[in-house]
C-alpha positions as CSV (number, residue, x, y, z in Angstrom):
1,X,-18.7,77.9,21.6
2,X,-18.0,74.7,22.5
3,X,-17.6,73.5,25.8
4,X,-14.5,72.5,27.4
5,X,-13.2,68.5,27.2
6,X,-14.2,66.9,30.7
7,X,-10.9,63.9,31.2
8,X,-12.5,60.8,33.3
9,X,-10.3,59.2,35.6
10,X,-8.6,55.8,34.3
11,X,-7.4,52.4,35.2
12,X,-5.8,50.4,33.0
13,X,-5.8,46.2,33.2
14,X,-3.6,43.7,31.1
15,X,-4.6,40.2,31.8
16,X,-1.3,38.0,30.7
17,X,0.8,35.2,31.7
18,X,3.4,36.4,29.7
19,X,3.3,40.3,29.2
20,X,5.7,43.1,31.3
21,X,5.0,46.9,31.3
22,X,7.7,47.2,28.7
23,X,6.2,44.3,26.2
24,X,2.5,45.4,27.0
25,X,1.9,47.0,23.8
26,X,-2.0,46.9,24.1
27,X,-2.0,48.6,27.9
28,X,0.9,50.9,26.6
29,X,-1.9,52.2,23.5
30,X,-4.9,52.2,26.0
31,X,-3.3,54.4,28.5
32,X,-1.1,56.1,25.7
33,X,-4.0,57.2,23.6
34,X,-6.7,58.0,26.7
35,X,-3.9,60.6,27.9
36,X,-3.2,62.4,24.3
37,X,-6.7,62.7,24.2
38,X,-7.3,64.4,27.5
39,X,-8.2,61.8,30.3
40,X,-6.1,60.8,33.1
41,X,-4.6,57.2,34.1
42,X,-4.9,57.1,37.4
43,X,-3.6,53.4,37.6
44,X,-2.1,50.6,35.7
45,X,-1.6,47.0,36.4
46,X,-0.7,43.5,34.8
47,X,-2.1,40.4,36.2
48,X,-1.6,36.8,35.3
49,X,-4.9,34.8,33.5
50,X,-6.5,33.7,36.7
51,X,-9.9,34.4,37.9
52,X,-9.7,35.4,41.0
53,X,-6.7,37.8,40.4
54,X,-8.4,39.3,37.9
55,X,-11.3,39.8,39.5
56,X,-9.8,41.1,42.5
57,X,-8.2,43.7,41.2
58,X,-10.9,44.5,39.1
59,X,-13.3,45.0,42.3
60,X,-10.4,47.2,44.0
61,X,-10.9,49.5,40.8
62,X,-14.2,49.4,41.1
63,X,-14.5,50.2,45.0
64,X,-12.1,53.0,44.1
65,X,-14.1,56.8,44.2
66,X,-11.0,57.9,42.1
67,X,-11.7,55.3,39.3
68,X,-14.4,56.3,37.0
69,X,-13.5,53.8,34.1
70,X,-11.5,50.3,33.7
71,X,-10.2,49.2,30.9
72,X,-8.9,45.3,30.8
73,X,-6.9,43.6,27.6
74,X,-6.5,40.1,27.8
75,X,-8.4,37.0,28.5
76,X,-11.7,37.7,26.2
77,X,-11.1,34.8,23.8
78,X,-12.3,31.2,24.1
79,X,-9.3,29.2,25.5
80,X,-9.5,27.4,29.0
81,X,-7.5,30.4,29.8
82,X,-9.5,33.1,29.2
83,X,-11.8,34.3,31.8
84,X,-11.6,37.7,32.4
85,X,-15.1,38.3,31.0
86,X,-16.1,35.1,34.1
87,X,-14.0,37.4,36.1
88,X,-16.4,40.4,36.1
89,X,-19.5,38.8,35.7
90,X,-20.2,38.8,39.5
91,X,-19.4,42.6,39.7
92,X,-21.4,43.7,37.3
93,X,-24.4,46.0,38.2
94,X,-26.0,46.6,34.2
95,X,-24.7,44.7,31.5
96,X,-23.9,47.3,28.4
97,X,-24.6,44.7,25.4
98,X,-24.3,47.1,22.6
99,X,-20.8,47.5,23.5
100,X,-19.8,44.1,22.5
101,X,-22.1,43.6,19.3
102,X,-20.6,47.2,17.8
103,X,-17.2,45.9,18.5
104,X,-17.5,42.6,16.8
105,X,-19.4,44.4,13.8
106,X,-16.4,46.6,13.6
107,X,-14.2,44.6,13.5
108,X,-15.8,42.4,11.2
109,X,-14.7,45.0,8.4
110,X,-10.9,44.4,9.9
111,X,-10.4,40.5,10.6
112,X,-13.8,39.0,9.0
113,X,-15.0,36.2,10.7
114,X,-12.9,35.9,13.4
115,X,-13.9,38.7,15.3
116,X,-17.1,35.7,16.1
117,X,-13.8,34.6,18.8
118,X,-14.3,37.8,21.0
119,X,-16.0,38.4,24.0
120,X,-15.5,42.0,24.4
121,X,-18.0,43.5,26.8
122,X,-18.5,46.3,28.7
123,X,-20.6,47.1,31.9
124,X,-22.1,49.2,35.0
125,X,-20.4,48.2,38.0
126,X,-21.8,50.3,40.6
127,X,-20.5,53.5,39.6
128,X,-17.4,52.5,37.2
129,X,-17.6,51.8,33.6
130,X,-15.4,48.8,32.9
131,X,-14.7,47.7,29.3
132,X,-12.9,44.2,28.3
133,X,-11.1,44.5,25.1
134,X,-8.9,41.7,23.3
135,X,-5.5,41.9,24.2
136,X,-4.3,41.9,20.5
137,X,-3.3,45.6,19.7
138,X,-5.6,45.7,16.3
139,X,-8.5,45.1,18.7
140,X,-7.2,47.5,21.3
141,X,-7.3,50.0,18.3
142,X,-10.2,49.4,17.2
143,X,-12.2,49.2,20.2
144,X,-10.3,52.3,21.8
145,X,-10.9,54.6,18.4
146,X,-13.8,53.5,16.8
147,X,-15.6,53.5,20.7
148,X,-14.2,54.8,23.4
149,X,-12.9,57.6,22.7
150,X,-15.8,59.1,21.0
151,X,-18.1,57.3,24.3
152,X,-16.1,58.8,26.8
153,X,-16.2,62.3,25.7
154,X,-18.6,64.6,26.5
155,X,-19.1,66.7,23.6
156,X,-20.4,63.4,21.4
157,X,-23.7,63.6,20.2
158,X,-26.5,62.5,20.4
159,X,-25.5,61.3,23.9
160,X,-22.3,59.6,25.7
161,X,-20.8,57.7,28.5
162,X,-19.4,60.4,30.5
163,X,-22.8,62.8,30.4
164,X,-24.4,60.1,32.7
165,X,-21.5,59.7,35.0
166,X,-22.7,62.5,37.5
167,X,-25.7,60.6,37.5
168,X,-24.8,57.5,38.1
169,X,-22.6,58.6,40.9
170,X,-25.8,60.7,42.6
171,X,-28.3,57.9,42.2
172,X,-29.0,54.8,44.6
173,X,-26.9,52.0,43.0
174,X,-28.7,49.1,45.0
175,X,-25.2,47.8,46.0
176,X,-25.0,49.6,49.6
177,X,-24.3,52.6,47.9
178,X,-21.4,51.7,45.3
C-alpha cells in the first residue's frame, strides 16, 4: 500500500513592477497547481523589482515556522532589474545547484538557447526551501512540473525534498536556530 501524500506548507512570491493578483498568471499556476496537487498556500504576495523588498519579504517567509517552501517568479533574468536571485543570496544557508542546471537543461528542449538567460536557483534557508523560477508562465511550467512537484512529494523515489524536511527542522541549523 502506498502511503498517504504529505501537503507542505506554501508561500508564493511574484517579483513585478507591473503584475496584479488578477494579471499574475505565473503566481496564479504556482499556487493553482501546488493546491490540485495536495499542498497548501499558506501565503501569497506581489512585490515590486527591488532588492530590498524582495528580500524582506523573502526573510519574513523564511522566519515563518508555518512556511516550509517559497516559491518567487520574477526577477531571474539579466536586466539591471532583476535581482531577486541578489535578493536571497544573503539568506541562503546551502545553495541547491542541481536545481538550476536541471531547469536550464529542461528547458533547453523547450526554448533552446535561451534558457542560457535564467538564473533559476533554489536553496536551504535555515529551515525553508526557497525556489526562484522565471516569471514567464512556460518557465513556471516547466520548473513547477518537470521539478517540484515530483521534489516535493514524498512518495518520489529514490529520494525527495520533503523526506528531509523533518530533519532539517530537528537539526542545529548554525543560524541561532532557524
Amino acid at each position: 500500500m502506498e502511503p498517504a501524500f504529505l501537503p507542505v506548507h506554501v508561500a508564493v512570491l511574484t517579483v513585478s513592477d507591473t503584475r496584479t493578483l488578477e494579471t499574475d498568471s505565473s503566481g496564479a499556476y504556482i499556487a493553482g497547481r501546488l493546491t490540485e496537487v495536495g499542498h497548501h498556500i499558506v501565503a501569497r504576495a506581489i512585490v515590486k523589482d527591488g532588492e530590498l523588498v524582495i528580500r524582506a519579504q523573502l526573510a519574513q517567509w523564511i522566519a515563518d515556522p508555518g512556511v516550509d517552501v517559497v516559491i518567487a517568479t520574477g526577477g531571474t533574468g539579466v536586466t539591471p532589474r532583476d535581482v531577486t536571485p541578489e535578493a536571497l543570496a544573503p539568506l541562503i544557508t546551502k545553495p541547491i545547484p542541481g536545481f538550476g542546471e536541471l531547469f536550464r537543461w529542461l528547458s533547453f528542449q523547450d526554448i533552446g538557447t535561451s534558457t542560457i538567460q535564467s538564473r533559476a536557483e533554489a536553496a536551504l534557508c535555515g529551515q525553508t526551501y526557497v525556489f526562484l523560477l522565471p516569471g514567464s508562465t512556460g518557465g513556471v511550467r516547466t520548473g513547477v512540473e518537470k521539478i517540484l512537484i515530483p521534489q516535493l512529494d514524498h512518495r518520489q523515489k529514490p529520494c525527495n525534498f520533503v523526506m528531509l524536511l523533518p530533519r532539517i527542522k530537528s537539526e542545529p541549523t548554525g543560524l541561532g536556530g532557524r
